[in-house]
N, CA, C and O of each residue as an XYZ file, in Angstrom:
756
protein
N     117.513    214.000    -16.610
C     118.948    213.845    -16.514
C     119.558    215.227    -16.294
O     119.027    216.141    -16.925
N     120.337    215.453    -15.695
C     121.782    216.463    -15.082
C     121.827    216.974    -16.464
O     121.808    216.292    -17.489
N     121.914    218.755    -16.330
C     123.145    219.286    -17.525
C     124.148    218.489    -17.749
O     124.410    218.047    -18.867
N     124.989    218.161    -16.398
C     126.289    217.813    -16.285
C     126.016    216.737    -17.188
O     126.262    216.530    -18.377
N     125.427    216.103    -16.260
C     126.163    214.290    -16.527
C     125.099    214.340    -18.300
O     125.154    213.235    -18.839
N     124.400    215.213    -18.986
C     124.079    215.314    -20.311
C     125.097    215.317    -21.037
O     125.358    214.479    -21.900
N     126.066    216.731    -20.586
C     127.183    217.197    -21.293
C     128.512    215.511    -21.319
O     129.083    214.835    -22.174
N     128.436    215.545    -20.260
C     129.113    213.860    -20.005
C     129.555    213.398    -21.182
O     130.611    213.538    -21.798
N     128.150    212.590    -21.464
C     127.069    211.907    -22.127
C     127.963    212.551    -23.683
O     128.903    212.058    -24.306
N     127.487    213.322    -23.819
C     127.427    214.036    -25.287
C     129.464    214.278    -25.337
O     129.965    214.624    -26.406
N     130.111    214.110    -24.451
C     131.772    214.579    -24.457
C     131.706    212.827    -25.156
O     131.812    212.347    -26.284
N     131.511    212.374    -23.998
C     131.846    210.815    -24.623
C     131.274    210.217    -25.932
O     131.636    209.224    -26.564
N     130.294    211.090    -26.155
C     129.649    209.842    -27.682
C     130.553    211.017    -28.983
O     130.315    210.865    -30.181
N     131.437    211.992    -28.542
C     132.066    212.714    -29.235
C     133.064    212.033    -29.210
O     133.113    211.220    -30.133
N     133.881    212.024    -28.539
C     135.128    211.495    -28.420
C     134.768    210.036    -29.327
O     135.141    209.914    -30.494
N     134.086    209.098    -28.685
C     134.106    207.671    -29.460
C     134.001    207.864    -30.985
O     134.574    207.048    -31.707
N     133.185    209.070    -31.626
C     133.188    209.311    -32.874
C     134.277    209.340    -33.548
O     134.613    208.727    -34.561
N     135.087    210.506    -32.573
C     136.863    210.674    -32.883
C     137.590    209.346    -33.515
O     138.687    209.333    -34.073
N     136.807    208.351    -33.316
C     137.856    207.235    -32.814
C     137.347    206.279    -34.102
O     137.935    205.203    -33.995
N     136.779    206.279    -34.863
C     136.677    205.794    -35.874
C     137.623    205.346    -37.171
O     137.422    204.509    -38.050
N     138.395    205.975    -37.001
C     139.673    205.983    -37.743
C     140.901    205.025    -37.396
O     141.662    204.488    -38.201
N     140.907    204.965    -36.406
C     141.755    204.103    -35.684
C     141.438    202.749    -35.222
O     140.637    202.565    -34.306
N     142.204    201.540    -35.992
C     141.969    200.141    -35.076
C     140.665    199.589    -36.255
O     140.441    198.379    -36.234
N     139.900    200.387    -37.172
C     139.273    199.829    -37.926
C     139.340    198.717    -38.366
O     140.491    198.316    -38.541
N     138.116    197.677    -38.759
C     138.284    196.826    -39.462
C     138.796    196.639    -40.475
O     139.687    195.870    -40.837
N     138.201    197.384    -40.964
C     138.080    198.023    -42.718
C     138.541    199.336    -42.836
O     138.626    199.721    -41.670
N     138.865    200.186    -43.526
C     139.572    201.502    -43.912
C     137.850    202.359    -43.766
O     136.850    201.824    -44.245
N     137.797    203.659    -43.067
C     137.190    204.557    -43.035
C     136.579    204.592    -44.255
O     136.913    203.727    -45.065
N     135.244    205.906    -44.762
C     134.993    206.395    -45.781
C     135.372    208.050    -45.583
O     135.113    208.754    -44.607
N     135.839    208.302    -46.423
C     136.278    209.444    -46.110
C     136.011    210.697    -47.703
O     136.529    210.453    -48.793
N     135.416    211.540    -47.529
C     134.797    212.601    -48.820
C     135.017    213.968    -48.123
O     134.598    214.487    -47.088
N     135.810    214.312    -49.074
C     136.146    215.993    -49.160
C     135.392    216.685    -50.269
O     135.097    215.979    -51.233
N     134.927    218.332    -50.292
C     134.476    218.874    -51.260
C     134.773    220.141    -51.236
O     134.549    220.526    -50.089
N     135.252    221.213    -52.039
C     135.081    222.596    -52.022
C     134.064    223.316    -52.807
O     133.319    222.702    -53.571
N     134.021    224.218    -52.697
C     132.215    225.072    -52.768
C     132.800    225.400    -54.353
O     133.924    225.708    -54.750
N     131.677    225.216    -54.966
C     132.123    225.984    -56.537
C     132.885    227.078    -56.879
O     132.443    228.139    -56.437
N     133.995    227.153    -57.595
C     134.656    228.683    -57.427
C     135.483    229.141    -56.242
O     136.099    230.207    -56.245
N     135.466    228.059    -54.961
C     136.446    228.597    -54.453
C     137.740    228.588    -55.033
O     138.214    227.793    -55.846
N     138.477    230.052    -54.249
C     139.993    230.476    -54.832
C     140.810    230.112    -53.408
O     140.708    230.952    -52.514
N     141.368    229.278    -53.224
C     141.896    228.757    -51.731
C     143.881    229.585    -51.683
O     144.754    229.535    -50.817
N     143.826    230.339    -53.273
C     145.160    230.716    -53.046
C     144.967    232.221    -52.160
O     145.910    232.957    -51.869
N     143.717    232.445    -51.860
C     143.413    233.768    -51.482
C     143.349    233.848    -49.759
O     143.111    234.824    -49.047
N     143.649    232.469    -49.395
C     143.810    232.593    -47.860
C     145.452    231.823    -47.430
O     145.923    230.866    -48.044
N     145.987    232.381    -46.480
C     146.945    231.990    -45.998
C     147.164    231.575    -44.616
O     148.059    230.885    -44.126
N     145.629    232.440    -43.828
C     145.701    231.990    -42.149
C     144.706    231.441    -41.735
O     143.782    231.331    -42.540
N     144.520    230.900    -40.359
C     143.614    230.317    -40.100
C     143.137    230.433    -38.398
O     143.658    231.113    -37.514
N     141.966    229.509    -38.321
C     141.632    230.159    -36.902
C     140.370    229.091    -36.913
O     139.944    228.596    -37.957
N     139.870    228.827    -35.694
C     139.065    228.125    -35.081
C     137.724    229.593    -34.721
O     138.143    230.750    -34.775
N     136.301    229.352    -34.404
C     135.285    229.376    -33.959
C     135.152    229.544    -32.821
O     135.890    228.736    -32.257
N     134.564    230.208    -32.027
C     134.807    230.742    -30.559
C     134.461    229.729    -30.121
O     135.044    229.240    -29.153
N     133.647    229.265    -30.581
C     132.939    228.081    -29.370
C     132.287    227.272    -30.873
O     131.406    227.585    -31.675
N     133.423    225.858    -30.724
C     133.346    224.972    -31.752
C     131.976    223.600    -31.570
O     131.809    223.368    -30.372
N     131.237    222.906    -32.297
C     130.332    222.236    -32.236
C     130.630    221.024    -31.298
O     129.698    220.448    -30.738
N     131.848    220.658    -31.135
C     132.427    219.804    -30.066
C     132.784    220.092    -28.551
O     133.386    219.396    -27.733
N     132.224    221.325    -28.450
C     132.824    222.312    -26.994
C     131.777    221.685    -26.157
O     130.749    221.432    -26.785
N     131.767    221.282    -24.564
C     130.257    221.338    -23.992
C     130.189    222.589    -23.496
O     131.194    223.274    -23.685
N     129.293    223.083    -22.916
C     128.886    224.079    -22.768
C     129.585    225.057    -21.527
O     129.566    224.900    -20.306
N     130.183    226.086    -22.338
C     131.068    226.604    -21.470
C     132.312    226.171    -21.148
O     132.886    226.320    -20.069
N     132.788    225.518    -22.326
C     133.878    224.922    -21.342
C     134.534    224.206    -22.903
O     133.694    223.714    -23.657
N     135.837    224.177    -23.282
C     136.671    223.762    -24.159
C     136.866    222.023    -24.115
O     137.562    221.580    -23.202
N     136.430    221.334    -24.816
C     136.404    220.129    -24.693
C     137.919    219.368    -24.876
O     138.728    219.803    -25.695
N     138.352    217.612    -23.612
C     139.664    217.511    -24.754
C     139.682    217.316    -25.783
O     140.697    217.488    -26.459
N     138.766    216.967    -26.169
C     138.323    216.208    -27.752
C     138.441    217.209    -28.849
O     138.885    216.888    -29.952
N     137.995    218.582    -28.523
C     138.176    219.821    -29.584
C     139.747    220.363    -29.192
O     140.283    221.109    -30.012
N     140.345    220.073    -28.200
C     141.648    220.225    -28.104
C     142.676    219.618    -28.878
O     143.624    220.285    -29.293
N     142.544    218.278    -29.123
C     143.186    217.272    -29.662
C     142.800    217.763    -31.153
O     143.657    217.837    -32.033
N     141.425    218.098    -31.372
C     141.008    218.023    -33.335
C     141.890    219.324    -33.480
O     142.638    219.196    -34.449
N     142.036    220.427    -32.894
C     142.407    222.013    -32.672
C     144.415    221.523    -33.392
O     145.047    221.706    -34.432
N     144.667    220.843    -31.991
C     146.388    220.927    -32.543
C     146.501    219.851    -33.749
O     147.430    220.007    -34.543
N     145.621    218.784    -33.928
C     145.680    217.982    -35.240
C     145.631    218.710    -37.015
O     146.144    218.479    -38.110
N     144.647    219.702    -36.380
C     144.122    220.379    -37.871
C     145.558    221.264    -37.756
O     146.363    221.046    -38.661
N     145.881    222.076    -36.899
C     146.713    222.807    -37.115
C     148.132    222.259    -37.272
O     149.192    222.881    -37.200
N     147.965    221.224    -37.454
C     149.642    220.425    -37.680
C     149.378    220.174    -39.364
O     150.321    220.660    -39.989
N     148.739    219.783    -39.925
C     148.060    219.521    -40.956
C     148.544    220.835    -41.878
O     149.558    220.874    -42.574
N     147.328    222.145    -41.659
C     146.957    223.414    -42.032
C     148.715    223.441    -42.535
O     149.230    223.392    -43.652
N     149.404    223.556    -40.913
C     150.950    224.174    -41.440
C     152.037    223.589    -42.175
O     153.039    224.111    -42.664
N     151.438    221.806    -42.141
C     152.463    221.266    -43.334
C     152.313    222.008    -44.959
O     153.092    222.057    -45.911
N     150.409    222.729    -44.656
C     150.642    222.733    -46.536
C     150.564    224.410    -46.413
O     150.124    225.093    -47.339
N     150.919    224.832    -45.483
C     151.725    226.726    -45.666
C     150.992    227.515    -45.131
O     151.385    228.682    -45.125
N     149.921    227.264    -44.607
C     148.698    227.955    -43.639
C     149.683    228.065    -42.350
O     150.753    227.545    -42.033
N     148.750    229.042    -41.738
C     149.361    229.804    -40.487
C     148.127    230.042    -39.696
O     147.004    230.191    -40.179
N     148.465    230.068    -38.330
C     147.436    230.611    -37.462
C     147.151    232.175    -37.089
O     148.158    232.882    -37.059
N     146.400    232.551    -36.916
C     146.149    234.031    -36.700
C     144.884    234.015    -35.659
O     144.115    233.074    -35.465
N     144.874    235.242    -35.071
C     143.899    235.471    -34.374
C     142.753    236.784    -35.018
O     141.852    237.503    -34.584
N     143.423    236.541    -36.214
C     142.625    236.994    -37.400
C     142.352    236.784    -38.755
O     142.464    237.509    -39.744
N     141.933    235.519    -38.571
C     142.196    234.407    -40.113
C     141.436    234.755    -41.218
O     140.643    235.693    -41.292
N     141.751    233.866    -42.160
C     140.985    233.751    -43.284
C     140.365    232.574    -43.123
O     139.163    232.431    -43.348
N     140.800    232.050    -42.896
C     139.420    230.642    -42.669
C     139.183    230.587    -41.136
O     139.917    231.116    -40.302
N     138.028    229.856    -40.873
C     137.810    229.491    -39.615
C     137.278    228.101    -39.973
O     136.896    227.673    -41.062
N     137.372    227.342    -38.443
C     137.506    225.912    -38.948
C     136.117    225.241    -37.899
O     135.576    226.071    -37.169
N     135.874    224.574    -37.876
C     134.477    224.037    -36.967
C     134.706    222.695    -37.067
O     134.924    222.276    -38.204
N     134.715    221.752    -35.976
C     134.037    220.358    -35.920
C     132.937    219.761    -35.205
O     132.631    220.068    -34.053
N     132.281    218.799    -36.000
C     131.334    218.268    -35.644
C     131.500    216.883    -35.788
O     132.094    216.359    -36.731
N     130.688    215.968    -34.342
C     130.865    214.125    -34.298
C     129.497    214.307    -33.980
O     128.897    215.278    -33.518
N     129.027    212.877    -34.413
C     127.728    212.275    -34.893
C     128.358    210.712    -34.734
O     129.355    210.187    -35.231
N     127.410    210.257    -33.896
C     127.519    208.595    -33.442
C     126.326    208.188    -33.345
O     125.388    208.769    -32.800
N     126.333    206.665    -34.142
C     125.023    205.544    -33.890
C     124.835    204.707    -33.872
O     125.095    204.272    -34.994
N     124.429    203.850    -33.183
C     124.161    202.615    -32.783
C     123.603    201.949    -34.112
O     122.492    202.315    -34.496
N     124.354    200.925    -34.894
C     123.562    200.252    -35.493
C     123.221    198.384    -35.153
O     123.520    197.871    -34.074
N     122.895    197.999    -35.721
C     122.778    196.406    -35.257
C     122.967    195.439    -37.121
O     122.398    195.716    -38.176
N     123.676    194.658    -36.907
C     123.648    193.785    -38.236
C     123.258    192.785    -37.830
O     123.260    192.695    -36.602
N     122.815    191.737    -38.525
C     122.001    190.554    -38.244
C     122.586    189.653    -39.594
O     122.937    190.308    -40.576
N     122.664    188.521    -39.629
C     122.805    187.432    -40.041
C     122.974    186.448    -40.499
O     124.146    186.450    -40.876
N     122.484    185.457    -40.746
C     122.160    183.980    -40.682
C     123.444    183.357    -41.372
O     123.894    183.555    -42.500
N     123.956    182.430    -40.205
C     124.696    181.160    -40.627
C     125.099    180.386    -40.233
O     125.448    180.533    -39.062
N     125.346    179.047    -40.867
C     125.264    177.765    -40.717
C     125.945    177.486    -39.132
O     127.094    177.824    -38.844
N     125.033    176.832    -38.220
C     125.123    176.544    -36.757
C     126.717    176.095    -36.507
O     127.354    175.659    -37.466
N     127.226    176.194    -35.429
C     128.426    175.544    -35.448
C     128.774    175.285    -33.707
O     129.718    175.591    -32.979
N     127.256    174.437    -33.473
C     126.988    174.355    -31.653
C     128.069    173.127    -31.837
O     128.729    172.763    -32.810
N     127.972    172.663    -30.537
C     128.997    171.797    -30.197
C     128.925    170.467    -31.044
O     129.956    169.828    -31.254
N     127.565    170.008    -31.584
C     127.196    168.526    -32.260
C     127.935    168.917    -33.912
O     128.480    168.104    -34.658
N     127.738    170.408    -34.155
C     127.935    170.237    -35.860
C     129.130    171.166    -35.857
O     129.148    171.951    -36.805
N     130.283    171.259    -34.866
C     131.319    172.096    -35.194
C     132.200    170.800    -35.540
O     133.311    170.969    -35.037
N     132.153    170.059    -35.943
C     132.829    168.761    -36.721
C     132.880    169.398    -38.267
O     133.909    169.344    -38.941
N     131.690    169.983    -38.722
C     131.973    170.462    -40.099
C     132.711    171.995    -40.345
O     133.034    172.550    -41.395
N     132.821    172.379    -39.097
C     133.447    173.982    -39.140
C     134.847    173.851    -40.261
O     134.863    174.690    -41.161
N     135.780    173.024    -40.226
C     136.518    172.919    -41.081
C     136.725    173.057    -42.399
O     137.472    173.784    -43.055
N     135.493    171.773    -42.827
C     135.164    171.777    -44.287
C     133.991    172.801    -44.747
O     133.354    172.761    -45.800
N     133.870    173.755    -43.651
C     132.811    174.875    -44.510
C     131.532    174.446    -45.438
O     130.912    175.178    -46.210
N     131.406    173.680    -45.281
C     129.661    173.119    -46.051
C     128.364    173.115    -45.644
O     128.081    172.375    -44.701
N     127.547    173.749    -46.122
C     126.575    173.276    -45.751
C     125.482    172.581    -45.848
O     125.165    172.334    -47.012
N     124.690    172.117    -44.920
C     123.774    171.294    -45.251
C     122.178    171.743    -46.305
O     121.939    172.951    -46.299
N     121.664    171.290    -46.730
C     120.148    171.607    -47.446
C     119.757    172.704    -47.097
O     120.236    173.320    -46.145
N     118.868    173.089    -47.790
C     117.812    174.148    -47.171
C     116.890    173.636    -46.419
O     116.534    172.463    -46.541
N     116.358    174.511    -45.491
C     115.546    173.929    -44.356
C     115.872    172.845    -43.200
O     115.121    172.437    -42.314
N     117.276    172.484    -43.487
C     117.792    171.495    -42.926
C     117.635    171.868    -41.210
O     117.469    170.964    -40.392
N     117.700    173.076    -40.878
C     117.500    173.807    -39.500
C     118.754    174.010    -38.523
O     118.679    174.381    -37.352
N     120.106    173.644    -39.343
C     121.185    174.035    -38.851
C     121.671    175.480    -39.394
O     122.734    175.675    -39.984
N     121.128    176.024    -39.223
C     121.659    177.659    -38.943
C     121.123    178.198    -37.473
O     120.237    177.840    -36.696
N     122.194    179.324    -37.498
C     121.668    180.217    -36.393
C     121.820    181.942    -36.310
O     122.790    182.421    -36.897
N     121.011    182.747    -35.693
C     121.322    183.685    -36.111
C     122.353    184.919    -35.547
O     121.913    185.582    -34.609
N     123.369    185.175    -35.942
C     124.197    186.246    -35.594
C     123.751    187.734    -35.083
O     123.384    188.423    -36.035
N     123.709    188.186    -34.235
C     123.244    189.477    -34.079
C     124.772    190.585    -33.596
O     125.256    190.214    -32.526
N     125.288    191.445    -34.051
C     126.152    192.285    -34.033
C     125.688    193.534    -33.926
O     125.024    194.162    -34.750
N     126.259    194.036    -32.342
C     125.800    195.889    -32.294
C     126.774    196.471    -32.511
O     127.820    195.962    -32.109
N     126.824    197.685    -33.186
C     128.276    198.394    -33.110
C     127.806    199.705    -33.450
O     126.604    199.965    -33.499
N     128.844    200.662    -33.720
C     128.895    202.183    -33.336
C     129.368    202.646    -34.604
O     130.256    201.923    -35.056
N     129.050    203.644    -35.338
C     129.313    204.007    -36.904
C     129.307    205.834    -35.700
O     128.520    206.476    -35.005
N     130.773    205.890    -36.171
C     130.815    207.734    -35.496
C     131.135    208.546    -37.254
O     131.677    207.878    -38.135
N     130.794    209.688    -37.442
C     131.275    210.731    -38.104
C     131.796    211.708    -37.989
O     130.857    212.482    -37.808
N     133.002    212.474    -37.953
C     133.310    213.529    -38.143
C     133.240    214.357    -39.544
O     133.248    213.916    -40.693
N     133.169    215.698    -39.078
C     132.976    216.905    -39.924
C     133.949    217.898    -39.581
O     133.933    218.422    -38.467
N     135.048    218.287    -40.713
C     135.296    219.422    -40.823
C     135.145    220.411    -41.458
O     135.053    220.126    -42.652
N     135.044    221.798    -41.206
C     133.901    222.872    -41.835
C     135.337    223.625    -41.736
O     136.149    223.726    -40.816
N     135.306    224.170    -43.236
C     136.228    224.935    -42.769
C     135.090    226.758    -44.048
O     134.437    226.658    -45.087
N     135.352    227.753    -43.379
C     134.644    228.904    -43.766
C     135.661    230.085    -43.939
O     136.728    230.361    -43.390
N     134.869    230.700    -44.967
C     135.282    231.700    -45.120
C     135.291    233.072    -44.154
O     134.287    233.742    -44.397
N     136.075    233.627    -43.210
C     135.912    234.296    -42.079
C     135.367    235.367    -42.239
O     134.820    235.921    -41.285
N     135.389    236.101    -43.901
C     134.487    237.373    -44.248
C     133.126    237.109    -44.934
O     132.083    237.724    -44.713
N     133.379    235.737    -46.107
C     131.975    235.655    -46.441
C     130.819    235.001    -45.425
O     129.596    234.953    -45.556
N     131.813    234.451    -44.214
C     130.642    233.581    -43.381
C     129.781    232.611    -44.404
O     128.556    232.494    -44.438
N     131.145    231.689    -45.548
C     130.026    230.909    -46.120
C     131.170    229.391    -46.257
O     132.393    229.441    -46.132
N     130.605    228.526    -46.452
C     131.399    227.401    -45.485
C     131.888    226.957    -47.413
O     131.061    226.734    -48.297
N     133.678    226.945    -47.611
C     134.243    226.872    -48.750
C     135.038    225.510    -49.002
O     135.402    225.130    -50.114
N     135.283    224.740    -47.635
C     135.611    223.496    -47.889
C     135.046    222.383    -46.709
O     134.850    222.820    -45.575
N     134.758    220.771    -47.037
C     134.416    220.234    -45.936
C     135.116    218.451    -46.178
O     135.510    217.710    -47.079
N     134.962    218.468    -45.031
C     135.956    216.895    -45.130
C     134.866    216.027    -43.909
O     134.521    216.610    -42.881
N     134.537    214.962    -44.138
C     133.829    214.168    -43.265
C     134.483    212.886    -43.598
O     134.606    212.543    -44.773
N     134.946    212.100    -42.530
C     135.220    210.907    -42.354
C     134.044    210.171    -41.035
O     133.477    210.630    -40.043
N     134.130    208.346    -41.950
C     132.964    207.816    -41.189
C     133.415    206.230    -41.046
O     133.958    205.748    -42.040
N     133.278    205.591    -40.179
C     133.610    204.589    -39.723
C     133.418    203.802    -38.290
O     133.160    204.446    -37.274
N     133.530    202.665    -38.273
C     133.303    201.663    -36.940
C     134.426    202.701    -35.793
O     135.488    203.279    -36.023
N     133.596    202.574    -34.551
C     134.204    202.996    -33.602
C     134.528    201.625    -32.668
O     133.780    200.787    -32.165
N     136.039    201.794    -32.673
C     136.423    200.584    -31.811
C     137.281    200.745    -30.630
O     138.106    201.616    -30.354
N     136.849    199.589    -29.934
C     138.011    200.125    -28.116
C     138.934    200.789    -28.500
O     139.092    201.944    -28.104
N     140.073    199.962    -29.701
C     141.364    200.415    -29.322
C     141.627    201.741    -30.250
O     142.664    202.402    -30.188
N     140.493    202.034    -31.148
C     140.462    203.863    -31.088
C     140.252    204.550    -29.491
O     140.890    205.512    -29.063
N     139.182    203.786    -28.747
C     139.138    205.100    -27.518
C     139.940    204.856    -26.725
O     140.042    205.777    -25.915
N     140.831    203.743    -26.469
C     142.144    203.817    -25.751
C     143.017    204.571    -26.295
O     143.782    205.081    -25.477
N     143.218    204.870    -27.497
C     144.163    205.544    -28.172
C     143.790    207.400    -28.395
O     144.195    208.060    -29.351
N     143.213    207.763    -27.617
C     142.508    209.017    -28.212
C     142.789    210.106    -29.263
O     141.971    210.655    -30.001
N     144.595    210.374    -29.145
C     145.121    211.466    -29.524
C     145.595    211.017    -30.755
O     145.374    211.660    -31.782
N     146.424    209.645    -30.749
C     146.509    209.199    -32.386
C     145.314    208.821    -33.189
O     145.546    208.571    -34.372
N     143.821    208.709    -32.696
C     142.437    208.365    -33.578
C     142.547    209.880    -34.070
O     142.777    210.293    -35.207
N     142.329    210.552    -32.954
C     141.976    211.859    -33.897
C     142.863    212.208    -34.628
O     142.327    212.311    -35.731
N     144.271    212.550    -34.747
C     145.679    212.960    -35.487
C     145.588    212.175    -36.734
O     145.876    212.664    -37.827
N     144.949    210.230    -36.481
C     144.804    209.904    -37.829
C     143.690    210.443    -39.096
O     143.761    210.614    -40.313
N     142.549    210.603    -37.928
C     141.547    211.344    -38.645
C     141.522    212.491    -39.168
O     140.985    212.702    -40.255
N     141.822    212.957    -38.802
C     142.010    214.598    -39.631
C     143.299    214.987    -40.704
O     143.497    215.991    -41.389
N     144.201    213.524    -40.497
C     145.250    213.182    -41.617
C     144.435    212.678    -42.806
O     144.751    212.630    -43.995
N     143.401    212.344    -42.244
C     142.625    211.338    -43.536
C     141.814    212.702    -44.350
O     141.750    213.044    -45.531
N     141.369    213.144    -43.335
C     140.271    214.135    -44.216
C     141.159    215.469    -44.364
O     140.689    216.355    -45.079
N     142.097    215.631    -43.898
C     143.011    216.473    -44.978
C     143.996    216.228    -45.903
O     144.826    217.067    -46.255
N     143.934    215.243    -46.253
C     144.917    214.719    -47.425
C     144.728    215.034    -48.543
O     145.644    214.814    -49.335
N     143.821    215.493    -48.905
C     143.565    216.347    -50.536
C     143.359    217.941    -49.475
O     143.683    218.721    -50.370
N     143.154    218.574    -48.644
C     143.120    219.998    -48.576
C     144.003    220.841    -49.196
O     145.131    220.782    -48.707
N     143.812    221.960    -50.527
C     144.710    222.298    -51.305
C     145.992    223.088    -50.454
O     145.637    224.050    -49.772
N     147.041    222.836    -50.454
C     148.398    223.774    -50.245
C     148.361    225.307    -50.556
O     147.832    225.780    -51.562
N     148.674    225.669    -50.063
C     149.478    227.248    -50.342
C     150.559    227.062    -51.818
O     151.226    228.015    -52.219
C-alpha cells in the first residue's frame, strides 16, 4: 500500500475515533488522572507538540486542528493561556477497533413475528432463535498533557466510546464535545 493512501487510511480511522462522543448510544467512558504531587497552580500557559500523534506525516492534520482550537477553548475557560513558550504541552492520540457482538434471540421470521408483541418465549431447544451478529467501532482518545521542563506527562484524560455516522458527519462538534468531556475535571487556575 501507498505512503499516501496509508496516511489516508490512518487520517480517517483518526478522525472516526474523534467521533465517539457524539450521537452515542450510551454516554462515553471517560477517566482523567494527574501524576502524584502534581502542583497545576505552577503553570499558567500552554502549547501543543511540534508534531502531535494525530499529525500524518509532514503535514498538520484537520483532525489535530479541530482537537488544537477545542483544547484551547477549554484550557482558556479555566485561566490558561497560550504561549509559544508554555508550561504544559499537550499531545493527542486516537486508537480505533473493530469489534463484533453476537447474540442469541428468540426468531421473529415472518411465521413467529405474531409473538413479537407479547415478548415470550418458547421452551428450550424449541429452535426458534436466531443469531444476531453486530460489527461496530469502539475509537479512543488521549489527552497528554506534560510538563514542558520536566518532559514528564502530569495530567491525562482518555475518553472511549461507539463511533457512529452521525459523529463523522458532525466532525467539529464530536471533537469540541470530546475534549469538553475529558476536560471537565482539568484543575482551573
Amino acid at each position: 500500500m501507498k505512503l499516501m493512501e496509508r496516511s489516508r487510511i490512518g487520517i480517517m480511522a483518526m478522525v472516526a475515533t474523534i467521533l465517539v462522543t457524539s450521537g452515542c448510544a450510551s454516554a462515553p467512558n471517560t477517566v482523567t488522572r494527574s501524576a502524584p504531587g502534581a502542583d497545576f497552580s505552577q503553570y499558567s500557559t500552554f502549547g501543543y507538540f511540534e508534531s502531535l500523534a494525530t499529525d500524518g506525516s509532514g503535514y498538520e492534520s484537520i483532525l489535530s486542528n479541530f482537537l488544537k482550537v477545542a483544547t484551547a477553548q477549554q484550557l482558556d475557560r479555566r485561566g490558561y493561556s497560550y504561549s509559544d513558550s508554555p508550561d504544559l504541552l499537550i499531545n493527542f492520540y486516537v486508537h480505533t477497533k473493530e469489534k463484533i457482538r453476537t447474540r442469541t434471540v428468540p426468531s421473529m421470521s415472518a411465521y413467529y413475528a405474531y409473538r413479537d408483541p407479547f415478548y415470550y418465549n418458547p421452551w428450550v431447544g424449541y429452535g426458534a432463535y436466531e443469531t444476531q451478529i453486530d460489527q461496530y467501532t469502539v475509537g479512543t482518545l488521549n489527552v497528554d498533557v506534560v510538563d514542558a521542563k520536566s518532559k514528564k506527562l502530569v495530567w491525562e484524560g482518555v475518553v472511549s466510546g461507539r463511533v457512529t455516522d452521525s459523529a463523522i458527519q458532525n466532525l467539529e462538534k464530536s471533537v469540541d464535545d470530546a475534549i469538553a468531556a475529558i476536560m471537565k475535571d482539568f484543575p482551573s487556575r
